[in-house]
C-alpha positions in Angstrom: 17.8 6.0 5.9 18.1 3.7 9.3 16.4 4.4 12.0 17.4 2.9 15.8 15.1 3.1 18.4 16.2 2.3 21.9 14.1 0.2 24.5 11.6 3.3 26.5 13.2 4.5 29.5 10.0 5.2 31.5 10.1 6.7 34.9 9.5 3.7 37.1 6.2 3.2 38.2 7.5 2.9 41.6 7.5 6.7 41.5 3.3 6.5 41.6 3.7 5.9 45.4 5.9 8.7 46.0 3.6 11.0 44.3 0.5 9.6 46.3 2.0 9.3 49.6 3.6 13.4 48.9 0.1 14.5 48.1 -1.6 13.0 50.9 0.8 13.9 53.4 1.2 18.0 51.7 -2.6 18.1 51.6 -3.2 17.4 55.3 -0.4 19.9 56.5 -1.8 22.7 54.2 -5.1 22.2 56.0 -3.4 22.4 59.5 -0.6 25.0 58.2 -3.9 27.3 57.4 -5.6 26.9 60.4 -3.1 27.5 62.6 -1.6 30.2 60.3 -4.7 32.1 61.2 -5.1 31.7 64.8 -1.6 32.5 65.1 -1.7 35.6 62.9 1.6 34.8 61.2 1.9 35.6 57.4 5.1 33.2 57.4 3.1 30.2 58.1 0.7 31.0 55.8 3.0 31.8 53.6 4.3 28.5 53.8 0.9 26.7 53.5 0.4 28.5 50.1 3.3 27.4 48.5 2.5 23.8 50.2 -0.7 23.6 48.5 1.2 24.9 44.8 3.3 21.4 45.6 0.5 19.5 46.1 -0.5 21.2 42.8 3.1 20.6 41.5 3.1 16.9 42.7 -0.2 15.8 40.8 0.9 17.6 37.5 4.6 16.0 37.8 2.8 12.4 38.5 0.2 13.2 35.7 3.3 13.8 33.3 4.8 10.6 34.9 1.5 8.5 33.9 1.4 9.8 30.3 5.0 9.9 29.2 4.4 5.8 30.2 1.6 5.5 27.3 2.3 3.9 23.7 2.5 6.2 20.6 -0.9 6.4 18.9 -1.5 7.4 15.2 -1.7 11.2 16.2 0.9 11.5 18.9 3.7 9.6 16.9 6.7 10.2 19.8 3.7 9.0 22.6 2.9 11.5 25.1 6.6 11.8 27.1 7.3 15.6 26.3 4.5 16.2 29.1 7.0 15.8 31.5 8.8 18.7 29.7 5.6 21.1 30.1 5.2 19.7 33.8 8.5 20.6 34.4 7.9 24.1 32.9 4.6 24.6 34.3 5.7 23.8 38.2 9.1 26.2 37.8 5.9 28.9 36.6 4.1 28.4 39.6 6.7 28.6 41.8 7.6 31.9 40.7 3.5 33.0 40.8 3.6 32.1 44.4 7.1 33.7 45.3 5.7 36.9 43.8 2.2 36.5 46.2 4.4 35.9 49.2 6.4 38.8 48.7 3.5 41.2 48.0 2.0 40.0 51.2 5.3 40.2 53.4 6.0 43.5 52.1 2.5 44.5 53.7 3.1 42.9 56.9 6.4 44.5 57.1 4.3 47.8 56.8 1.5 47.3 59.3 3.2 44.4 61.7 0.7 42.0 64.0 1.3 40.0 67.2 2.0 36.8 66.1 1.8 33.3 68.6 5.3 32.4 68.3 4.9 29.1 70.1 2.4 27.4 67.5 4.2 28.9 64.8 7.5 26.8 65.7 5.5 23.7 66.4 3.6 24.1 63.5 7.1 24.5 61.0 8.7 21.8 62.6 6.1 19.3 61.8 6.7 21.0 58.3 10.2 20.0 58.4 9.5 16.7 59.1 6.7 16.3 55.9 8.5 18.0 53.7 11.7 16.7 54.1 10.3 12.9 53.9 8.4 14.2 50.7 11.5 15.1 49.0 13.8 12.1 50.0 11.0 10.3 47.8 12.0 12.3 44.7 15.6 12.2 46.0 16.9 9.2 43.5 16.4 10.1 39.7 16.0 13.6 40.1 19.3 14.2 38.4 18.6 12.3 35.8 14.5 13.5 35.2 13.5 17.0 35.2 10.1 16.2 36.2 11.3 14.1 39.3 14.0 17.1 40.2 10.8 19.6 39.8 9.6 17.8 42.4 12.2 17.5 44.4 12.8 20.8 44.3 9.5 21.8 45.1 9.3 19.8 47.9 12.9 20.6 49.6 12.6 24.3 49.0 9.1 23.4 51.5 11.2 22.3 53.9 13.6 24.9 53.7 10.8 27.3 54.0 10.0 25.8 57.3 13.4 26.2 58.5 13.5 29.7 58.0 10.0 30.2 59.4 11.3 28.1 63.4 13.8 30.5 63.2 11.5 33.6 62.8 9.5 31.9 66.0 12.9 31.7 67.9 13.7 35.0 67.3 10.2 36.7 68.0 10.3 34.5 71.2 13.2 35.9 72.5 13.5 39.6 71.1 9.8 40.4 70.3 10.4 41.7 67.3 7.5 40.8 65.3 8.9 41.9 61.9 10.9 38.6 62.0 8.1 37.0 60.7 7.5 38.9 57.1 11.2 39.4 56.7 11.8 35.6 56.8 9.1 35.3 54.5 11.0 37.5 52.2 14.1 35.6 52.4 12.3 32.5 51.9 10.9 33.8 48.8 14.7 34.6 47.4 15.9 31.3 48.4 12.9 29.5 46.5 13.6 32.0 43.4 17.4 30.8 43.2 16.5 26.9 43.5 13.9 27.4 40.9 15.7 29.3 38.3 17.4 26.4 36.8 15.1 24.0 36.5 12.5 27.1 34.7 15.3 27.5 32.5 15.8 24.1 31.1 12.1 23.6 31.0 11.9 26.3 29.1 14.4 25.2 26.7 13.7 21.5 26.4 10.1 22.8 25.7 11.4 24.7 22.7 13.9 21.5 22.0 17.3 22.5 23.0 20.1 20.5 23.3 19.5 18.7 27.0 22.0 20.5 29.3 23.7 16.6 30.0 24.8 16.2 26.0 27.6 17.8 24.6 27.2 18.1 20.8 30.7 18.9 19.8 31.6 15.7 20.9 29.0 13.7 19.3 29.9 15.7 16.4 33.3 14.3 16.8 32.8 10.7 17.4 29.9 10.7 13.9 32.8 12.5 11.8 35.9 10.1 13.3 33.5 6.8 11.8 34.9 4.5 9.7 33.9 5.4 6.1 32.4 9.0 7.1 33.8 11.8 5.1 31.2 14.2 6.3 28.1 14.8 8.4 25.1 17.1 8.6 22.0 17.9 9.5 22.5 17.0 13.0 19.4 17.8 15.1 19.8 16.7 19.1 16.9 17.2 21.4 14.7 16.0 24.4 11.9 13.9 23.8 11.3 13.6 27.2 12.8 14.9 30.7 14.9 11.4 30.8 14.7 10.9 26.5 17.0 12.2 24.2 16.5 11.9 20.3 19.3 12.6 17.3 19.0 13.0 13.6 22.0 12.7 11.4 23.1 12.7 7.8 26.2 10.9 7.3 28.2 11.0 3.8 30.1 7.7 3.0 30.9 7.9 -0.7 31.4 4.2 -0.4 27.8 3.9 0.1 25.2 2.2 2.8 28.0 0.2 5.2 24.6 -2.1 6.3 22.7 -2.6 8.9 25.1 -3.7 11.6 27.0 -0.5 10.9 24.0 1.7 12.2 22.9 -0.4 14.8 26.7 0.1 16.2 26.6 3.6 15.8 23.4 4.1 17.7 24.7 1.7 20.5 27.4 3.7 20.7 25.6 7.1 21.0 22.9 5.4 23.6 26.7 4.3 25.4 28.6 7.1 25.6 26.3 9.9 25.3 22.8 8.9 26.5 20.9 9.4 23.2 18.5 6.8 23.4 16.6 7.6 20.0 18.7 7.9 17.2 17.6 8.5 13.1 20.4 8.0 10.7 20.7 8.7 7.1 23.5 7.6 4.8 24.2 9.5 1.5 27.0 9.1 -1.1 28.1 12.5 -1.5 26.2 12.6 -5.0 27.4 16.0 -6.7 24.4 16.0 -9.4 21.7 15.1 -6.4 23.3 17.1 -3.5 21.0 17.1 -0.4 19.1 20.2 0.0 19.8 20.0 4.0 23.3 19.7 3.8 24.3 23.9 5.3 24.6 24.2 8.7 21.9 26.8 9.0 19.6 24.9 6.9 17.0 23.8 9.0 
């Protein structure tokens, strides 16, 4: 058996500031987000600070994820610590949905028992929102399609600024109409739009966490370039799965009846995978084909 390990691809530690600066700038509009949520008597705004403060949430788990996934295996965590960034992932898509379904509830009730609202300081309010949440998420804006943790974020952070795009444009339209109902209903649609961008990434979480095939590799293909090898007359036991949100790891058998083709062989074959197919971590074993000592992994379904 050969094993090839490529080089860690760590997030970049560049991404600490990102995740600092976000908090710091999320945690001081929540606070004003609230208070003016409250003198204005407009459940969109605080709407809007509630799901701000899950991103601050969201943002110090993602960066927490960031931090660990960074740290050398030990003895009892073999793979070191990067599948955090999975859970992170899968844990900020959850509380997403856990404040859609607050927001809703609430805007349901306002729509039911409507309350003057101070337009003015609601669009003044949700435009500075625009402003810090949009410079938040142009932090998270490179890597994000290649790290589920870093898109979490992103996602998170642009759905914010979305959010406080829909709620100017409840203030414009209670300004000029006086319909007051503008402001739960917009709350509503806010919480359908931050459903649909949160959707994918829960899904993928959810299945890198119970290691799936990362949505970027194609395994009928790397099943075709192992089998077209030089020497290969069969392969099995192929395993493909995320160690990470940017790590992907493979386990093969390969049967050359010609026997081991060296060192050089493998460390080409892994090269090539880490080339053409982004698996960074690959484990290779080479059998003969042996009739009297078969390997006991060899069906497809055997797992």
């Amino acid at each position: 058996m050969a094993h090839e390990n490529h080089a860690r691809s760590h997030e970049p530690k560049g991404h600490d500031r990102a995740f600092a600066v976000g908090i710091a700038l999320n945690l001081g509009f929540v606070a004003i987000e609230s208070v003016y949520g409250v003198l204005s008597h407009s459940m969109a705004l605080l709407a809007d600070a509630g799901h701000n403060l899950s991103d601050v949430l969201a943002l110090a788990l993602a960066w927490g994820a960031s931090v660990l996934g960074r740290r050398e295996p030990s003895q009892r965590f073999t793979y070191g610590l990067g599948s955090s960034s999975i859970l992170a992932a899968l844990v900020n898509a959850m509380l997403l949905m856990l404040v859609v379904g607050g927001i809703a509830v609430e805007a349901v009730q306002r729509m039911m028992h409507p309350v003057p609202v101070a337009t003015m300081t609601v669009i003044w309010v949700a435009l500075c929102g625009i402003v810090v949440n949009t410079a938040t998420a142009l932090f998270f804006l490179r890597g994000r399609e290649h790290d589920l943790n870093l898109k979490g974020a992103f996602l998170h952070m642009a759905a914010d600024a979305a959010v406080s795009l829909g709620v100017v444009l409840a203030g414009v339209g209670m300004l000029y109409t006086g319909w007051t109902w503008l402001d739960p209903a917009m709350s509503l649609a806010i919480a359908a739009v931050i459903v649909g961008s949160t959707w994918g990434l829960l899904r993928d979480s959810l299945n890198l966490s119970l290691h799936a095939v990362p949505p970027r590799i194609d395994t009928e293909l790397i099943r075709g370039y192992l089998r077209a090898l030089d020497g290969v007359d069969e392969i099995h036991d192929l395993h493909i799965w995320g160690m990470s949100t940017t790590e992907t790891a493979l386990t093969v058998h390969l049967v050359m009846p010609d026997g081991h083709a060296g060192d050089r062989f493998i460390a080409e074959v892994a090269n090539g995978l880490r080339r053409h197919f982004g698996v960074g971590h690959a484990t290779i074993q080479v059998e003969t084909g042996d009739e009297l000592h078969p390997c006991p992994l060899a069906p497809d379904h055997v797992v």
